[in-house]
FILO-658724 format. One line per 4 residues: number of its first residue (from 1); for each residue x, y, z of N, C-alpha, C. Coordinates in Angstrom, 1 decimal. Each point is the difference from the previous one (the first is absolute). Layout:
BEGIN
NUM	X Y Z X Y Z X Y Z ~ ...
END
This chain:
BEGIN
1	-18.5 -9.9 -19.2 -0.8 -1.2 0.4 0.2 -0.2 1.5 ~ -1.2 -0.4 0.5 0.2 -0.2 1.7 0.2 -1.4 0.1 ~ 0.2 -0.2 1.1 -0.2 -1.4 0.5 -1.2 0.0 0.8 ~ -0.5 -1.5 0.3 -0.9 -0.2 1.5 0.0 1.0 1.6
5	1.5 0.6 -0.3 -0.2 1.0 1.1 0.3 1.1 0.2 ~ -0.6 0.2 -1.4 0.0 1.7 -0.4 1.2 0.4 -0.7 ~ 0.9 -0.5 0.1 1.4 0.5 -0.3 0.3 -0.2 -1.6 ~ 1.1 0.7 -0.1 0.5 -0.4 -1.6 1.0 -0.8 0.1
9	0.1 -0.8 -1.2 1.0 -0.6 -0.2 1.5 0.6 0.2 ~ 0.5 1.3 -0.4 0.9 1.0 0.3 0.0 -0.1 1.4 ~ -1.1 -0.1 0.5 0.5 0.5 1.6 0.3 -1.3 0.8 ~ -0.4 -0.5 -0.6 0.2 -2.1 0.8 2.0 -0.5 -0.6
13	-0.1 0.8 -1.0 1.0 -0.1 -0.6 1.3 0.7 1.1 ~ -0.1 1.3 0.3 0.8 0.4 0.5 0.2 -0.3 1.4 ~ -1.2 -0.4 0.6 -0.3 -0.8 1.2 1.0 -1.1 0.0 ~ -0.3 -0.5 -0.4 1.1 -1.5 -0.3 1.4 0.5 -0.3
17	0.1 0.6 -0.1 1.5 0.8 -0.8 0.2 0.6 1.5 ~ -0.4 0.5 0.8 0.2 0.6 1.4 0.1 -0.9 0.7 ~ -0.4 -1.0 0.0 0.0 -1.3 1.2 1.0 -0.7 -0.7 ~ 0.8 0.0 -1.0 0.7 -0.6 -0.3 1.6 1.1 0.7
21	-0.2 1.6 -0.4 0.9 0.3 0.4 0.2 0.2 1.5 ~ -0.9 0.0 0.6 0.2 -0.1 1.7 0.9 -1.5 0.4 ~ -0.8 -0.7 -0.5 0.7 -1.6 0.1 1.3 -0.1 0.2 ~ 0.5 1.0 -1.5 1.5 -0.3 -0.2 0.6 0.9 1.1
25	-0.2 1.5 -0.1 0.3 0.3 1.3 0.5 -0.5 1.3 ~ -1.5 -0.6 0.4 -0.1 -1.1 1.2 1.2 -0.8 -0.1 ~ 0.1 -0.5 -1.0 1.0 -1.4 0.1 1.3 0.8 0.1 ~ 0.5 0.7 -1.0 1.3 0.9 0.3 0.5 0.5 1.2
29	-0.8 0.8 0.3 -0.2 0.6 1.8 0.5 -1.2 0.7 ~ -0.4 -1.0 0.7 0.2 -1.4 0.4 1.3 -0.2 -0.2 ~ 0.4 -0.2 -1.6 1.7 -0.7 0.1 0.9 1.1 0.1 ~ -0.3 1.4 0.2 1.0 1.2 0.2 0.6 -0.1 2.0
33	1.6 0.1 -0.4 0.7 0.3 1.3 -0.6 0.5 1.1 ~ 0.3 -0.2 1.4 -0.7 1.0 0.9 0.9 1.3 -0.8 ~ 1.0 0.0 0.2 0.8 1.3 0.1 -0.8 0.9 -1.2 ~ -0.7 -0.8 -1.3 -0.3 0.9 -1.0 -1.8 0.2 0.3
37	-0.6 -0.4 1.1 -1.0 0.1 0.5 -0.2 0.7 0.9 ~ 1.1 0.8 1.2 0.4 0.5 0.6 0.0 1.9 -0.9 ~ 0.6 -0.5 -0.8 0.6 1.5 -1.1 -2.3 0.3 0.1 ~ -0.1 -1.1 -1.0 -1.8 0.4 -0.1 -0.8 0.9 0.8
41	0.7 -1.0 1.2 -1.1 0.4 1.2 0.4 1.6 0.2 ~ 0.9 0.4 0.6 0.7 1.3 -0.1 -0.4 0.6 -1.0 ~ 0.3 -0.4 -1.4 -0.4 1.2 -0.9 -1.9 0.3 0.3 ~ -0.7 -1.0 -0.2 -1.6 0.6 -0.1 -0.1 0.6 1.9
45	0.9 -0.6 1.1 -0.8 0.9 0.9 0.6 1.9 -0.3 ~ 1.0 0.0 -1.1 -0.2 1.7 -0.5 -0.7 -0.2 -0.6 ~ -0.4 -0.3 -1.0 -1.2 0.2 -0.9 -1.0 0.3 0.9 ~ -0.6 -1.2 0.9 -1.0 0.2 0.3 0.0 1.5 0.8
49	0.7 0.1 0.8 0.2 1.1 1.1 -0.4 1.8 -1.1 ~ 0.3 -0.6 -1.0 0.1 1.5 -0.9 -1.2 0.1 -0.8 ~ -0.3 -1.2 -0.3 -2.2 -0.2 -0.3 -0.9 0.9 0.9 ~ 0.4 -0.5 1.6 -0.8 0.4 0.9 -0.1 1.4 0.2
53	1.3 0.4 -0.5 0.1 1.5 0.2 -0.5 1.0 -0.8 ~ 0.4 -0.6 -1.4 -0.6 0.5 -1.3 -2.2 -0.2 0.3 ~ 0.0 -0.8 0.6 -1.4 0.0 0.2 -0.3 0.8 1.3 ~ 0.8 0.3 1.1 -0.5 0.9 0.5 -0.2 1.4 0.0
57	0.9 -0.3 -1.3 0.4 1.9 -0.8 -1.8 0.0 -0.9 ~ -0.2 -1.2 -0.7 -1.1 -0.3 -0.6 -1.5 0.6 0.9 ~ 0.2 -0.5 1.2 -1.5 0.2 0.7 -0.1 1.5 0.9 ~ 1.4 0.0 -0.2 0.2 1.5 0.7 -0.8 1.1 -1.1
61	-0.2 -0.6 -1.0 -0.2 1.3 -1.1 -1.7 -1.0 -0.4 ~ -0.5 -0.8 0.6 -1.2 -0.4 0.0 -0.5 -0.9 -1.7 ~ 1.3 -0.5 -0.4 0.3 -0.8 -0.6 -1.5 -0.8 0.0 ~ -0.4 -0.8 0.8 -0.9 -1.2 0.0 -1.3 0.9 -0.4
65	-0.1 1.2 0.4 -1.9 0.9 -0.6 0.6 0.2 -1.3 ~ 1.0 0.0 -0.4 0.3 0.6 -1.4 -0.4 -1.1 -1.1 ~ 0.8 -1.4 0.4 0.0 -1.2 -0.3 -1.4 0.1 0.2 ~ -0.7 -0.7 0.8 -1.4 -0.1 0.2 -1.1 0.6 -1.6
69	0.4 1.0 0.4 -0.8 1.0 -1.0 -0.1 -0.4 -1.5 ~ 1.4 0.0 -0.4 0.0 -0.8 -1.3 0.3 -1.2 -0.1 ~ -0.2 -0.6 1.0 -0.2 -1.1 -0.5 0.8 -0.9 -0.2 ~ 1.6 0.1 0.0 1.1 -0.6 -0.2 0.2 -0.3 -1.0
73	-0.1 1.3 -0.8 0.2 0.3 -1.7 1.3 -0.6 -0.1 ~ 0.8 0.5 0.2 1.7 -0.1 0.2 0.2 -1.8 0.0 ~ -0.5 -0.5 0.9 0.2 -1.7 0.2 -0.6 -0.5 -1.4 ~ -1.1 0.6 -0.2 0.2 -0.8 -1.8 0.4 0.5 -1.0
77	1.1 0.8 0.2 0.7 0.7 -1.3 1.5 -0.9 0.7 ~ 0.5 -0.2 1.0 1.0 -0.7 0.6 -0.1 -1.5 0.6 ~ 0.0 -1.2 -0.6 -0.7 -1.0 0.2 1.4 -1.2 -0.5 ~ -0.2 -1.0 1.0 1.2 -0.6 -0.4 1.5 -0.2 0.3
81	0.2 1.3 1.3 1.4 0.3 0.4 0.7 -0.8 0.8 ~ -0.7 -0.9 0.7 0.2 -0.6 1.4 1.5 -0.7 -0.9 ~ 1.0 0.4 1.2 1.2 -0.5 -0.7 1.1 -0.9 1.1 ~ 0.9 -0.4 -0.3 0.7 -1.0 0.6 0.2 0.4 1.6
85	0.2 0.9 0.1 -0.2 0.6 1.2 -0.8 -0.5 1.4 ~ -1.3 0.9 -1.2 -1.3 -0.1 0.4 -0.6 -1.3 0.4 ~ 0.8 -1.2 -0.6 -0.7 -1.0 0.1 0.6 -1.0 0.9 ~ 1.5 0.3 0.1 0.9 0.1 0.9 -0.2 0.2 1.6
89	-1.0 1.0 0.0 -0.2 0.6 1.6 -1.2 -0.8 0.5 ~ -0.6 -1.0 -1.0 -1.2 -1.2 0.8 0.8 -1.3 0.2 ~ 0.8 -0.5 -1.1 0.7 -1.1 0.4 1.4 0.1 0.7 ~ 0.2 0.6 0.4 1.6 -0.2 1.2 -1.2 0.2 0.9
93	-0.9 0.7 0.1 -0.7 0.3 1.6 -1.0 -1.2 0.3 ~ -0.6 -0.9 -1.5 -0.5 -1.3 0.3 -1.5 0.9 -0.1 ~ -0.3 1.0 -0.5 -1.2 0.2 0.1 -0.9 -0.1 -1.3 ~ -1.5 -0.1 0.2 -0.7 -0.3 -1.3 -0.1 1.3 -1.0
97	0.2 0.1 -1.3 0.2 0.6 -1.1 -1.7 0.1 -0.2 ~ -0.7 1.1 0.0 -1.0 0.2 -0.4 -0.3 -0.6 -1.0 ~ -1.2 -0.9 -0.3 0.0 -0.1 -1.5 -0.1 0.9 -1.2 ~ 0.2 0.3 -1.3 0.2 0.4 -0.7 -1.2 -0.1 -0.7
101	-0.6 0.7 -0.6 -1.3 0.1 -0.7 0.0 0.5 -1.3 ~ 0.7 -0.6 -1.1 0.3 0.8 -1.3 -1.2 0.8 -0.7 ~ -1.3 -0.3 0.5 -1.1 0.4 -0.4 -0.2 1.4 0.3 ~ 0.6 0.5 1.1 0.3 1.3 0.8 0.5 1.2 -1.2
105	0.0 0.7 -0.1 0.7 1.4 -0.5 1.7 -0.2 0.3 ~ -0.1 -0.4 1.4 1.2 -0.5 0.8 0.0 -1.0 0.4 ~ 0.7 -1.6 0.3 -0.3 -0.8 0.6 -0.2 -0.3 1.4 ~ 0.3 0.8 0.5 0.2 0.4 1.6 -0.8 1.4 0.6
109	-1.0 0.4 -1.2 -0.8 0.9 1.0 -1.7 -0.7 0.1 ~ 0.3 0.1 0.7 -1.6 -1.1 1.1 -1.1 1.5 0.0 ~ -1.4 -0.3 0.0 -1.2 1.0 0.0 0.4 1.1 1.0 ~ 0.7 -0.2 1.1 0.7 1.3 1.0 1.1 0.3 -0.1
113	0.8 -0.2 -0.8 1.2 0.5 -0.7 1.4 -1.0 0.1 ~ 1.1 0.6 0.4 1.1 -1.0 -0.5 0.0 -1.3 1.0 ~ 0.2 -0.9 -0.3 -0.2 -1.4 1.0 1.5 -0.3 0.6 ~ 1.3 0.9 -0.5 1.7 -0.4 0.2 -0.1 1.5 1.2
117	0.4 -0.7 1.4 0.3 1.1 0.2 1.2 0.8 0.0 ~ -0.1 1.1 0.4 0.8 1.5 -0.6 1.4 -0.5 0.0 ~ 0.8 -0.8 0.9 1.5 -0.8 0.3 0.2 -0.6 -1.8 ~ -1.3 -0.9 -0.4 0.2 -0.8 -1.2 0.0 0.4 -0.9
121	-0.8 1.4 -0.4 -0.3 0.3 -1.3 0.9 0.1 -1.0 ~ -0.1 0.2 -1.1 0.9 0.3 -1.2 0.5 1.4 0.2 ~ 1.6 0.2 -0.6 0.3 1.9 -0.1 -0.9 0.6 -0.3 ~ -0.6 -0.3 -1.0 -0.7 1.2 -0.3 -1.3 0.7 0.1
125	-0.5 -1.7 1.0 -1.1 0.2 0.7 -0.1 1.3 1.0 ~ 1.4 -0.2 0.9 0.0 0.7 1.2 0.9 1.1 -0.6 ~ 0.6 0.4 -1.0 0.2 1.5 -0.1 -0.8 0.8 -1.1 ~ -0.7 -0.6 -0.5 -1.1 0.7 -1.2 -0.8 0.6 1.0
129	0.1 1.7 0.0 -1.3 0.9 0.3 -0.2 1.0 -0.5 ~ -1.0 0.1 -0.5 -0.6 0.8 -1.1 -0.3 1.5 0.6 ~ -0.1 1.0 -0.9 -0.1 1.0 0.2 -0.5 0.7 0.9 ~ -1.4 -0.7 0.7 -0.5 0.6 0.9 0.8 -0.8 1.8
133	0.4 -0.6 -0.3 0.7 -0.8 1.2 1.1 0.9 0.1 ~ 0.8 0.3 -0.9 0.9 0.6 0.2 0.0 1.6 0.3 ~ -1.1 0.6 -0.8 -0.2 1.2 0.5 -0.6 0.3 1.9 ~ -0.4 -1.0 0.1 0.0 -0.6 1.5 1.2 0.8 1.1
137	1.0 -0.6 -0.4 1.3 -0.1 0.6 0.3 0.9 0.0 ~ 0.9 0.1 1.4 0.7 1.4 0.2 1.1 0.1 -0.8 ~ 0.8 0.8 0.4 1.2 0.2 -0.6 1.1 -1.3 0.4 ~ -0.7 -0.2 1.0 1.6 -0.9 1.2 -0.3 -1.3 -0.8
141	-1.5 0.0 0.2 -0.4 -1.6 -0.3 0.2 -0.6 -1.3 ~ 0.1 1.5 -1.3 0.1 -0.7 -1.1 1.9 -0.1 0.1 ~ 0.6 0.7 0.6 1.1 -0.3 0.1 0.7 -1.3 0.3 ~ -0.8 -0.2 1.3 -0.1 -1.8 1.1 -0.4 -0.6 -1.6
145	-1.2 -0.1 -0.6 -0.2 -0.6 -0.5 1.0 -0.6 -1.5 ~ 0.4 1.1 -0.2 0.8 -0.4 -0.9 1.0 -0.3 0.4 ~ 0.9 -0.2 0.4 1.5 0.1 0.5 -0.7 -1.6 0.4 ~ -0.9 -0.7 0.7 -0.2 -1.2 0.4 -0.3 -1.2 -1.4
149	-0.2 0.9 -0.9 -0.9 -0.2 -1.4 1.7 -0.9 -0.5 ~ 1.0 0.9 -0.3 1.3 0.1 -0.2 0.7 -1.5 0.6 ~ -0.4 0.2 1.2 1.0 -1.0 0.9 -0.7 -1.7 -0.3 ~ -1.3 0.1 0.1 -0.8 -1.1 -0.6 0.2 -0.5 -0.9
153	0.1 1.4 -1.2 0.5 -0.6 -1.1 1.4 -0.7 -0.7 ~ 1.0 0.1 1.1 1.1 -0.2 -0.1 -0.1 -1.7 0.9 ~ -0.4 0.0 0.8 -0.4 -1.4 0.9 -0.2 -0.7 -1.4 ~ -1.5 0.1 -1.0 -0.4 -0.6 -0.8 1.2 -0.5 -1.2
157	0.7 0.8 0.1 1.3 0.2 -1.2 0.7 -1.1 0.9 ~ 0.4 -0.1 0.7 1.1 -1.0 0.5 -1.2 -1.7 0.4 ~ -0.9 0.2 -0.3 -0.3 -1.3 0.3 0.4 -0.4 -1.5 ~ -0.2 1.1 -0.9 -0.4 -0.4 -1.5 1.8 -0.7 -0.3
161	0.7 1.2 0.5 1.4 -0.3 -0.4 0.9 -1.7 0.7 ~ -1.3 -0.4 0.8 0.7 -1.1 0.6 -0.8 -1.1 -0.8 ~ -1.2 -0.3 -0.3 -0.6 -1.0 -0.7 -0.7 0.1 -1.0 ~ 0.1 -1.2 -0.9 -0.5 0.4 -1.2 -1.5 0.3 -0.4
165	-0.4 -0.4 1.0 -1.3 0.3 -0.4 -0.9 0.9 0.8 ~ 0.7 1.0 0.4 0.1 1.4 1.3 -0.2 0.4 -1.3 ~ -0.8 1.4 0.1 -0.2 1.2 -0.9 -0.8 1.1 0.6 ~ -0.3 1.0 0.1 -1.0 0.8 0.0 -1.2 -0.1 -1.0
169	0.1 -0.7 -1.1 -1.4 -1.0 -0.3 -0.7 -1.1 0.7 ~ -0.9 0.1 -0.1 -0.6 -1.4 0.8 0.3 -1.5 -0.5 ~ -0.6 -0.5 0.7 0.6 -1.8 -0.5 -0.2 -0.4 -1.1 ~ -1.4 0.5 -0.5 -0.9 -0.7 -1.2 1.7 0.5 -1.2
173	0.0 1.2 0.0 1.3 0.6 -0.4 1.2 -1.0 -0.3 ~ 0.3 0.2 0.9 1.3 -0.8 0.8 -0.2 -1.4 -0.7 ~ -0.9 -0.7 0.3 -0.2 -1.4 -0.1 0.4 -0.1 -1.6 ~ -0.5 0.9 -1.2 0.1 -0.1 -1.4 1.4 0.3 -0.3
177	0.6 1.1 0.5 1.8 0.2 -0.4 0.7 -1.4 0.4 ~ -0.3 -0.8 1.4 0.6 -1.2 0.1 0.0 -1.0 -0.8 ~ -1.5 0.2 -0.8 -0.3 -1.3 -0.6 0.2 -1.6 0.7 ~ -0.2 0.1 1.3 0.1 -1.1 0.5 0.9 -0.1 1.0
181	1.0 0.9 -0.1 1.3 -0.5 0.8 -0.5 0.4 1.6 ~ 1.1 0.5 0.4 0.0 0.1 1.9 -0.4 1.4 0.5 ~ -0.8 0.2 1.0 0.0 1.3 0.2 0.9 0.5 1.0 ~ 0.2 -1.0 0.7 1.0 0.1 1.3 1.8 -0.2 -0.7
185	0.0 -0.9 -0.2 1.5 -0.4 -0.7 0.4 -0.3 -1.1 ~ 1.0 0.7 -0.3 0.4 -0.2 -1.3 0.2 -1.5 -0.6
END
């Protein structure tokens, strides 16, 4: 069933369920230490630094005509990841969180593709490349690429191992193992 503005009830639903988890976020972030805001900031500028790279290993192998082509099959089979991190790297920096569009395949891909840029995205946004991307790559690059794949994913692991509501799942995720509790502090 839709509502008045096209949408389903399911997606207004989880709409509200996302503005509720950013919120808490928000508020957490706020009463956390400089010194444990410090640790943050440090950890996503590796994250981010290893996005950019993984993406330029991405366009080096023409990633975006690949993407293009189909269409960003991939983003609606992977939908939902944006995770503590990720959501992490708009509020310490004070910047606006794209809206989220549950009506989407993905809630974050807009008619020209992903709306988070490449620093924000979810893991598996920025290391998922499909066969023809990869056959792209040279030898060095699938090498670069993996070994950066590795290190990223180890970044993601220590944010997880420091708070509870850190995971390599996304929030929507996250937010149900809590059932309510903190994502920042125990």
């Amino acid at each position: 069933m839709l509502n008045r503005y096209g949408r389903s009830f399911m997606d207004t639903k989880k709409e509200t369920r996302w503005q509720d988890i950013v919120a808490r976020v928000v508020a957490e972030y706020t009463l956390l230490p400089v010194v444990e805001k410090r640790w943050i900031s440090k950890q996503l500028e590796q994250i981010e630094a290893l996005q950019r790279q993984l993406d330029q290993l991405f366009s080096a192998a023409d990633g975006e005509a690949v993407c293009r082509d189909c269409r960003g099959d991939c983003c609606a089979h992977g939908h939902n990841h944006l995770t503590l991190a990720n959501l992490l790297s708009f509020v310490c920096r004070e910047q606006p969180l794209p809206r989220a569009d549950f009506s989407h395949t993905c809630p974050f891909l807009g008619s020209s593709g992903c709306l988070l840029a490449v620093e924000s995205r979810p893991y598996n946004c920025v290391t998922f490349i499909c066969d023809k991307i990869e056959a792209a790559l040279t030898p060095s690059e699938k090498t670069d690429f993996y070994c950066c794949d590795r290190r990223l994913r180890n970044l993601y692991r220590e944010f997880a191992a420091r708070y509870p509501g850190a995971a390599m799942t996304g929030l929507l995720i996250a937010d149900q193992r809590l059932a309510g509790g903190a994502f920042l502090c125990d």
